[in-house]
C-alpha positions in Angstrom: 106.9 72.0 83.7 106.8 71.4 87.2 106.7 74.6 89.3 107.8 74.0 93.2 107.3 77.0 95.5 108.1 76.0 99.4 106.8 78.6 102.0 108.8 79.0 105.7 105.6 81.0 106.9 102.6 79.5 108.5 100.5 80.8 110.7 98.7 77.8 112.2 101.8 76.6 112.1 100.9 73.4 110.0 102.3 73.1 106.5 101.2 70.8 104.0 102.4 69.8 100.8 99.7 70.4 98.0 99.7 70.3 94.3 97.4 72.0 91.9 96.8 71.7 88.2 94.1 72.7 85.6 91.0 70.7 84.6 88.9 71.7 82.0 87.8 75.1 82.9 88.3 74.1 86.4 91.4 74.0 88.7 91.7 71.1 91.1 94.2 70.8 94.3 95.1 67.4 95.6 98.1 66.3 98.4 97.9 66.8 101.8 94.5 68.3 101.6 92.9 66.6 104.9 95.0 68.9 107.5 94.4 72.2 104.7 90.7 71.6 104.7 89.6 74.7 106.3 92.0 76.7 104.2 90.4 75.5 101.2 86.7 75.4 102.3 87.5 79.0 103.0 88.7 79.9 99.4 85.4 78.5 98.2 87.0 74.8 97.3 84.7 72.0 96.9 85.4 68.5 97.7 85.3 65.8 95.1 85.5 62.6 96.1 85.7 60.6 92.6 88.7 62.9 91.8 90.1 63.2 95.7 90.8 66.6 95.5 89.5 70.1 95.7 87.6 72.0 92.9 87.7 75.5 92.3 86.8 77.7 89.7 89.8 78.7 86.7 89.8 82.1 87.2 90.3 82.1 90.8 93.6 80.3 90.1 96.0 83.2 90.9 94.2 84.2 94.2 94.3 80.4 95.1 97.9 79.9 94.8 98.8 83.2 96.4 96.6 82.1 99.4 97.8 78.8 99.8 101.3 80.0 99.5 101.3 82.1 102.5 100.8 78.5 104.7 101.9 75.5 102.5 104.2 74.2 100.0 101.9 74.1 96.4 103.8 72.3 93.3 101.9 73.5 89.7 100.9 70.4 88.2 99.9 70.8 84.2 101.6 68.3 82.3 98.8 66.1 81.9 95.4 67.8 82.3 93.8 65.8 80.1 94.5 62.8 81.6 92.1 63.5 84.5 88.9 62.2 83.5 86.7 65.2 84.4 84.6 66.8 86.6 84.0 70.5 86.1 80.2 68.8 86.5 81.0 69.2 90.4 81.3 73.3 89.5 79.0 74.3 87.0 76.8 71.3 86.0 73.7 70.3 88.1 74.0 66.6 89.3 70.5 65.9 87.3 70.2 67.5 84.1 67.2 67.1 82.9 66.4 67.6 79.1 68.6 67.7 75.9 69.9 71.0 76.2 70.9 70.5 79.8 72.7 67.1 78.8 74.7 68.6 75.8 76.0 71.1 78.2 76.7 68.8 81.1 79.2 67.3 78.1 80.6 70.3 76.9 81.5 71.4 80.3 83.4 67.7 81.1 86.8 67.6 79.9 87.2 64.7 77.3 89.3 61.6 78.5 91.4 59.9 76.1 90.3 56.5 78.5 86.7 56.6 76.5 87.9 56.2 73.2 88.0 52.4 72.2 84.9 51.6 74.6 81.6 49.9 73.9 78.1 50.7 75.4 75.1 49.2 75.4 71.7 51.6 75.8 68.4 49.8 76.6 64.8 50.3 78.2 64.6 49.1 81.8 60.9 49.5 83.2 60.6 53.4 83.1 64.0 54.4 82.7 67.4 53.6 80.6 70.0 51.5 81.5 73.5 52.2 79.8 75.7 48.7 80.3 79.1 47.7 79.0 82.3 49.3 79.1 81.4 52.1 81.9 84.5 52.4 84.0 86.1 54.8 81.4 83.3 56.4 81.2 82.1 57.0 84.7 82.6 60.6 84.4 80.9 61.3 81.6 77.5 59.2 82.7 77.7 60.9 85.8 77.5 64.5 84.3 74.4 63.2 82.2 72.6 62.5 84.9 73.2 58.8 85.2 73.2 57.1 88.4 75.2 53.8 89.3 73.0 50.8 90.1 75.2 47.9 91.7 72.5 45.3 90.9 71.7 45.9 87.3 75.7 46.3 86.6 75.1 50.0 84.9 74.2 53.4 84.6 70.5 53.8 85.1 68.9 57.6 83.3 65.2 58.6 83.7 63.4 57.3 80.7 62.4 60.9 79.4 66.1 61.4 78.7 66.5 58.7 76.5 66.2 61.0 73.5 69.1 63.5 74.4 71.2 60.9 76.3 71.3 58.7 72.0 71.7 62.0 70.6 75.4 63.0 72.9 76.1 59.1 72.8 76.0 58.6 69.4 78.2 62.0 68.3 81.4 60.0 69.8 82.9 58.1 66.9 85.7 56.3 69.1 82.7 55.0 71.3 80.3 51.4 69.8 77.1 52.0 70.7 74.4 49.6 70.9 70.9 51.1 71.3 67.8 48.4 71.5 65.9 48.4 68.4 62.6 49.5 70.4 64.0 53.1 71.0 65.8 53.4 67.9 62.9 53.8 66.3 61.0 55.6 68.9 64.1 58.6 68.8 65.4 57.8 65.3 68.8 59.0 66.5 70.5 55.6 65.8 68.5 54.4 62.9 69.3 50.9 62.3 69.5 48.9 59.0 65.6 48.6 56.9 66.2 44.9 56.8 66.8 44.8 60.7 63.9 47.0 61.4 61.6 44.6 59.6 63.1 41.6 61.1 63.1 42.6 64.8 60.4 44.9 65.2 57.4 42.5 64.5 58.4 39.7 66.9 58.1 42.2 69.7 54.0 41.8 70.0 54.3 38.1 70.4 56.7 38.4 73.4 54.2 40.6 74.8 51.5 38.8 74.6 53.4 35.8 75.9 53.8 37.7 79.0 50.6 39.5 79.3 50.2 38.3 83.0 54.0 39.6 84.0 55.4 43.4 83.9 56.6 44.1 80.4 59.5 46.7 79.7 59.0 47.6 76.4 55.3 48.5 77.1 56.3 50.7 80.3 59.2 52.5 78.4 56.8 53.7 75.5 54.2 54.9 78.1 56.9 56.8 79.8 57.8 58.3 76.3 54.6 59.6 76.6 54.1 61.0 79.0 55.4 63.8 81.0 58.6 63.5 83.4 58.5 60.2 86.4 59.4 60.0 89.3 63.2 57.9 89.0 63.5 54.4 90.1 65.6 53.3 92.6 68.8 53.9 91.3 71.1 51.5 93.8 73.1 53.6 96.6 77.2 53.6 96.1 79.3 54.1 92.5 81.8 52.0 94.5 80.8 48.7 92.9 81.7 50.6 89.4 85.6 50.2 90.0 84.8 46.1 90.2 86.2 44.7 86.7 83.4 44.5 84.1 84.0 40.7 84.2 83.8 40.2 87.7 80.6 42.4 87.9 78.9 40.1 85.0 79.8 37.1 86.7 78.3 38.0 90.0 75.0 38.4 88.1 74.9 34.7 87.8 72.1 34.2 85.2 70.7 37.6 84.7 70.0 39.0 81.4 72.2 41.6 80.2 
């Protein structure tokens, strides 16, 4: 139910036509917002570009409207919360979580989107970190609340290799999502264990591609050694998570010959 509440008083003597609706445990305000900015930086708003609105938190929903109110038109918008995708990452969740328990709640705290279900992902090692490849778009959201960073030229999500643990464990507790996790960290986190037969099959012809590259950087070597040891520094994780709105098609193509 849509409500509409127009105001005849401003006192700056420019009124804007905004609309607000709930998401998650968050509220967010979108419409005119560019000319009400400094009426909602004021009431504690913060900008979110991926959702192109303002974020508040719930609770302050009463105060917000009654504010806005006194200078602009504000419609209630909460027929379809859950088709927003999330982000109450940008109120309570740090942009990097860092171990398991941070991850899980980065999750619990992102609103689930009906757009994930039906997706597939692909998790594997990349030097010292984890790349997450596949069907991404719908979940852009989500990787971003885990900690994930978009990387244009590897055409995914890249995560710090000591989160490869926590990052299988949320993955995998999604039913509607395929998941395909290399065999190598499989059986390094055992949270996706694989088939005996296909352990025996793959696992052994790993040594002889790495001795048939001994002269040239091997991943699988570097992402056990940073298993082992204590938190890295992150790789370059490539600069805008514009590229991630280019069809996955398109993207794959552009790789040319690259491995996926």
């Amino acid at each position: 139910t849509h409500t509409h509440t127009t105001s005849s008083f401003c006192l700056d003597g420019v009124m804007v036509s905004l609309t607000l609706q709930a998401h998650g445990k968050a509220v967010i305000v979108k419409g005119e917002t560019k000319e009400a900015k400094d009426d909602l930086k004021a009431l504690s708003g913060k900008w979110n570009g991926s959702l192109g609105g303002w974020i508040f938190t719930g609770s302050k929903r009463g105060s917000i409207l009654t504010e806005l109110r006194k200078k602009h038109t504000v419609t209630e918008d909460d027929e379809t919360p859950a088709a927003a995708s999330t982000s109450d990452s940008a109120v309570v969740v740090p942009a990097a979580a860092t171990g398991t328990s941070d991850i899980a709640a980065a999750v619990a705290a992102v609103a689930p989107s009906s757009a994930v279900a039906g997706i597939s992902l692909t998790v594997a090692p990349h030097k010292k970190a984890i790349l997450v490849t596949g069907d991404t778009k719908a979940a852009k959201e989500q990787l971003k609340a885990l900690g994930g960073r978009w990387n244009g030229a590897l055409v995914g999500w890249v995560f710090p290799g000591y989160k490869a643990g926590g990052l299988l464990e949320v993955l995998g507790k999604d039913a509607s999502v395929t998941l395909t996790v290399d065999a190598e960290m499989q059986q390094q986190h055992g949270k996706m264990e694989p088939p005996a037969e296909q352990l025996s099959s793959e696992h052994p012809a790993e040594p002889v591609a790495e001795e048939a590259q001994a002269e040239q950087p091997v991943l699988v070597e570097e992402t056990e050694l940073s298993m082992m040891e204590k938190p890295v520094v992150e790789p370059p994780l490539g600069e805008e998570e514009d590229d991630e709105e280019m069809p996955l098609s398109k993207r794959r193509k552009s790789l040319g010959h690259s491995s996926t």
